[in-house]
ZAMARGU-4260 file (C-alpha; in steps of 0.2 Angstrom, whole numbers, plus 5000, padded with zeros to 4 digits):
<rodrens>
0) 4798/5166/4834 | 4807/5152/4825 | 4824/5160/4827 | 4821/5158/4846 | 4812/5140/4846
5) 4828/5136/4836 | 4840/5144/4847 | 4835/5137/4862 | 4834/5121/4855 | 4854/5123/4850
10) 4857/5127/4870 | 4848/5112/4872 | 4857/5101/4865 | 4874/5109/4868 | 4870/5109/4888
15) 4863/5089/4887 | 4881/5087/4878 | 4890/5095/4891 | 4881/5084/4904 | 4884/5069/4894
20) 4902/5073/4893 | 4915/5057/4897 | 4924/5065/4915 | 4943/5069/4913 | 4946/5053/4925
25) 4934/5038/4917 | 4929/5028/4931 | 4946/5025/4939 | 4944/5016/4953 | 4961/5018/4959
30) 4960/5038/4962 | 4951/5046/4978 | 4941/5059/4971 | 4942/5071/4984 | 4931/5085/4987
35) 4929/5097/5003 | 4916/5086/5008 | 4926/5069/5013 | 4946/5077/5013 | 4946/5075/5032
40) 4940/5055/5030 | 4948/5050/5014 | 4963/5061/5017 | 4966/5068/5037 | 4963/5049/5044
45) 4974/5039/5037 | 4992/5029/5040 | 4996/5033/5019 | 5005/5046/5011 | 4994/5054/4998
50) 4999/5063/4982 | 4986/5077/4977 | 4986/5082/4961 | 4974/5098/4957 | 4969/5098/4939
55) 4956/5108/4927 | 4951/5097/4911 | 4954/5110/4897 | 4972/5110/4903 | 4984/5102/4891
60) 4995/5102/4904 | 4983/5092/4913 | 4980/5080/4899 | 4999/5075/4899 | 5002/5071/4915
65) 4984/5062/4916 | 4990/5044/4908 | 5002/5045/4921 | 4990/5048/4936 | 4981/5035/4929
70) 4995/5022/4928 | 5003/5030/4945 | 4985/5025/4955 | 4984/5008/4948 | 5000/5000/4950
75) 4998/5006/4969 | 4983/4997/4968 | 4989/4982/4963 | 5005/4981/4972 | 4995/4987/4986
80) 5008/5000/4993 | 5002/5012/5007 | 5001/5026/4996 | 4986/5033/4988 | 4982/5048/4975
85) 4970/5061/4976 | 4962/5071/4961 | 4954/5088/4964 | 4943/5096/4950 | 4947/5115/4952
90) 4935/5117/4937 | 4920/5112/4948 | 4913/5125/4958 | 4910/5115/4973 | 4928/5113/4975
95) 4935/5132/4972 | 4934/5133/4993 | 4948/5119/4993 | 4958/5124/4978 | 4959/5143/4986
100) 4966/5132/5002 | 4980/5126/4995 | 4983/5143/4985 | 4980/5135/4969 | 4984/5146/4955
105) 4990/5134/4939 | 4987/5118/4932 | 4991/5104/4936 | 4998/5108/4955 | 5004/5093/4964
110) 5005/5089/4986 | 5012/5075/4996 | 5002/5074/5012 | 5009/5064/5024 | 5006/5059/5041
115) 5018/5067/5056 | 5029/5054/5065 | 5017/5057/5081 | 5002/5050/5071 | 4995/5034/5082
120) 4983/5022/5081 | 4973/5029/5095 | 4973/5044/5085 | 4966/5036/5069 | 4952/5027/5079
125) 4946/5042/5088 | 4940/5047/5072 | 4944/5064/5075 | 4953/5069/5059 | 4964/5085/5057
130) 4974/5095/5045 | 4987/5097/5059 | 4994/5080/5061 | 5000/5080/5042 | 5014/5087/5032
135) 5009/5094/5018 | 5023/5097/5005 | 5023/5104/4985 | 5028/5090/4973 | 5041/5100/4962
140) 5048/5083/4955 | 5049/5076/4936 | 5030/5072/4930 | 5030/5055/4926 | 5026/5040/4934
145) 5043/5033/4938 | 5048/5050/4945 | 5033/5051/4955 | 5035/5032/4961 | 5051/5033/4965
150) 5045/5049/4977 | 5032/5042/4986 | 5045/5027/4990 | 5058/5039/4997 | 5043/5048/5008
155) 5038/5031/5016 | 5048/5028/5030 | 5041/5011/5036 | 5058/5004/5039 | 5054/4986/5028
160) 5068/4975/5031 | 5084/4978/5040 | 5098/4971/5030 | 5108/4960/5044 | 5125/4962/5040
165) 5136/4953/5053 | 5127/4937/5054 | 5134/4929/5071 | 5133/4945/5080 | 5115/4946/5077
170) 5112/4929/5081 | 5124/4931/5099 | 5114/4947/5102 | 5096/4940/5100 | 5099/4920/5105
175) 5115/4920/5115 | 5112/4934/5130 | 5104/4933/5147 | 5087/4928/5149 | 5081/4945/5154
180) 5085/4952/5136 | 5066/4953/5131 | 5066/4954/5113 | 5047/4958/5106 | 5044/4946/5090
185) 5051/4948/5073 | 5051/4944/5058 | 5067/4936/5047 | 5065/4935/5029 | 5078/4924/5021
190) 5084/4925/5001 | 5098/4924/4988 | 5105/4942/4984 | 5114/4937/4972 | 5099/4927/4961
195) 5088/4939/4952 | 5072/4928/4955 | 5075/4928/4974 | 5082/4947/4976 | 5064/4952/4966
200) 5053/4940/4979 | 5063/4946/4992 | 5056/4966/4985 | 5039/4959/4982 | 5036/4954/5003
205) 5047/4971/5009 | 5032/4980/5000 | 5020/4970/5008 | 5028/4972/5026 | 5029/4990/5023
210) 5010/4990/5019 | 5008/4980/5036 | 5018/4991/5047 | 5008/5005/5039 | 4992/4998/5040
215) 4994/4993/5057 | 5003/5007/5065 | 5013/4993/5075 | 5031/4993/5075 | 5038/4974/5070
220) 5053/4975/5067 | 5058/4964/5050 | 5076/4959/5046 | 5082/4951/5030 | 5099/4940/5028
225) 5107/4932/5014 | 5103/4914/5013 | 5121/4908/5009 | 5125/4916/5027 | 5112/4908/5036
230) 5112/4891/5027 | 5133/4892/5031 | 5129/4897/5051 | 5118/4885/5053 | 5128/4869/5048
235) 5140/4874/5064 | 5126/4879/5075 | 5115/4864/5072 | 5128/4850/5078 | 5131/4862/5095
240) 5119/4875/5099 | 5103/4867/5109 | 5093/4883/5108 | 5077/4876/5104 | 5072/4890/5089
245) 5089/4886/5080 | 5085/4866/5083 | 5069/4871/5074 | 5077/4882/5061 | 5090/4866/5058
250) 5076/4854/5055 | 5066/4864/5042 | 5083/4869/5032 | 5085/4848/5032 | 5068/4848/5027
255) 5067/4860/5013 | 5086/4859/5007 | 5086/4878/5009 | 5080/4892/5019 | 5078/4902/5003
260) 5065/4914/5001 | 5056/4909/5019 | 5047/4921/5029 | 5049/4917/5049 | 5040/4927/5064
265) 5054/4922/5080 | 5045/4923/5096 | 5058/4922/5109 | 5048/4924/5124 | 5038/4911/5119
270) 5052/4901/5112 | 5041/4899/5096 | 5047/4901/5078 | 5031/4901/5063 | 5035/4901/5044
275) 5023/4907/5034 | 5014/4897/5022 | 5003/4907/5011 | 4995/4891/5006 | 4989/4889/5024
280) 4980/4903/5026 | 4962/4904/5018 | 4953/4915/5006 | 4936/4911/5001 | 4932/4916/4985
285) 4921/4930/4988 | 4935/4939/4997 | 4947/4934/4984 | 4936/4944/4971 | 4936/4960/4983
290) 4954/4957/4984 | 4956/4956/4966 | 4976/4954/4964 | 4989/4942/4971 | 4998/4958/4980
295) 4980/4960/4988 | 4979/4943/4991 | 4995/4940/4999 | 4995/4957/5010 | 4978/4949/5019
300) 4987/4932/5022 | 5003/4940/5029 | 4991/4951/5041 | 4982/4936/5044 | 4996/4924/5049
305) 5002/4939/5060 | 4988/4940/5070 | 4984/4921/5073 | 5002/4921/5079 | 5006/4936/5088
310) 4998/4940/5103 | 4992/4958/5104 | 4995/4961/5086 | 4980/4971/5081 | 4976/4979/5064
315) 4962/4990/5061 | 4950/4982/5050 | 4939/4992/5039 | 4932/4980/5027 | 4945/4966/5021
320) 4957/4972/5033 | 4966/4987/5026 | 4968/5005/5035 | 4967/5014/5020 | 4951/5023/5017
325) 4954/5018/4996 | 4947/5003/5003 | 4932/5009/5009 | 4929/5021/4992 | 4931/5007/4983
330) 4918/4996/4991 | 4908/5009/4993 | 4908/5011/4971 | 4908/5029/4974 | 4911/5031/4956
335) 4899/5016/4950 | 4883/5024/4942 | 4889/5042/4943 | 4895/5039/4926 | 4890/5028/4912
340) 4898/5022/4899 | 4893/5013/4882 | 4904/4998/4884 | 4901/4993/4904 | 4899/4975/4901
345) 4912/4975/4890 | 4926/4964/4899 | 4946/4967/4896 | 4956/4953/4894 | 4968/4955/4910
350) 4983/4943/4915 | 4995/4946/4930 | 5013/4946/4925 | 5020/4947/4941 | 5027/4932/4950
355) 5019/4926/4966 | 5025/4926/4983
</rodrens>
């Protein structure tokens, strides 16, 4: 009698172990957990490229990869690129259906998922998601996080900035034609390439007009040029050339010394030029928490400058303006109070190292 008293007293305590058990991924906020119960939202309806990465947590394998995962999901976070990564647990038996999907037979097993060229806004806001509008592709790069980084940049095929190369035959072709030449309104983001400071500024707002033309599905076209061109055209153009935009171009280069590092939205039909002004457009502080990060912050001010200026220019806003359903999970706190840890009011000591915009 004792011997079984005791007995079932050691399953006791070995099953409340295995339930108190720290989960393979603590509390990330910047991986989708997905199960077969929201892939179609979190997954099947969205602009992003997602990387999948099916794991079991006795893998060593997995335990590898797993600070790379980690450090993968949040510097997409912070930098706020229209990418995402999904874990799947193919230990847990509510999930075998999905693994068996995917034909999942070692550990860890990586996906791109990624949505066809013939993905539309429309689509997205029908709310009708399908397996059928994504290509899904094994991952059978290096495991590491540059690797991976450098993969999901080479998937994403929102065009950024368009390096202009000849100068005066962009500026004929836009300014100079017949008034029937309807351009739509575009963006021209001027910086140094051969300064280091400028050239990594100039990376840090091609990431967030990526994340805008994903986000919003809409096709703006963005241009970059080096400011030593455009500050050289303009000292001819100024003294002649009575096109009202180039006037206003000439009188915020006499202003500012130098075009350097200016974002400007042209707006020909409306013969209107904007430059963008960060300090102009306003976050109160509760948003500027749920935004968390500069990247964040100045994604939503880019989005917001664009639609107070572009007629037409709609984005999709699920709660602070981002398509992304990693928005609505985090929000949401899908992983808040599912597990507890010992040290939740314990604060880390974080500093952004990045430069601002």
């Amino acid at each position: 009698m004792h011997f079984i008293v005791i007995t079932l007293l050691y399953l006791g305590i070995a099953c409340a172990q295995r339930s108190a058990e720290v989960p393979f991924y603590k509390n990330s906020g910047s991986l989708l957990e997905i199960t077969p119960g929201n892939i179609n939202s979190l997954v099947y309806n969205t602009s992003y490229i997602t990387l999948l990465e099916f794991y079991a947590p006795w893998c060593g394998y997995c335990k590898q990869l797993k600070p790379d995962i980690e450090k993968l999901g949040d510097n997409i976070q912070k930098r706020n690129l229209p990418f995402q990564v999904g874990i799947v647990n193919c230990d847990d038996q509510s999930n075998s259906a999905l693994c068996s999907e995917y034909g999942i037979h070692g550990f860890p097993s990586l996906f791109t998922v990624k949505p066809k060229k013939s993905i539309s806004k429309e689509l997205l806001n029908a709310n009708t998601p399908s397996k059928s509008n994504y290509k899904i592709e094994a991952y059978n790069g290096q495991r590491d996080y540059k690797s991976m980084m450098d993969y999901l940049n080479y998937m994403n095929d929102s065009p950024g900035f368009k390096m202009i190369k000849d100068l005066i035959k962009f500026v004929h072709n836009i300014f100079m034609k017949d008034s029937d030449n309807h351009v739509k309104p575009f963006l021209l983001y001027s910086y140094e390439k051969k300064d280091d400071a400028s050239l990594k500024k100039m990376k840090l707002m091609e990431h967030t007009i990526k994340t805008v033309q994903k986000d919003s599905l809409t096709k703006i076209n963005a241009f970059k040029v080096d400011t030593e061109a455009l500050d050289s055209l303009l000292q001819k153009m100024c003294k002649s050339e009575e096109h009202s935009i180039i006037q206003k171009m000439c009188k915020i280069n006499e202003k500012r010394g130098s075009l350097s590092n200016l974002l400007f939205l042209i707006d020909l039909e409306n013969d209107n030029i904007r430059l963008f002004q960060k300090n102009n457009v306003d976050v109160n502080k509760e948003l500027e928490q749920t935004l968390s990060t500069q990247y964040l912050i100045n994604n939503y001010k880019v989005m917001t400058w664009l639609k107070e200026n572009i007629t037409g220019f709609n984005i999709n806003e699920i709660g602070n303006g981002i398509l992304s359903p990693r928005y609505k999970v985090i929000q949401k706190n899908i992983f808040k109070n599912k597990y507890k840890r010992k040290n939740k009011h314990k604060k880390k000591n974080t500093s952004n190292s990045f430069d601002e915009l």
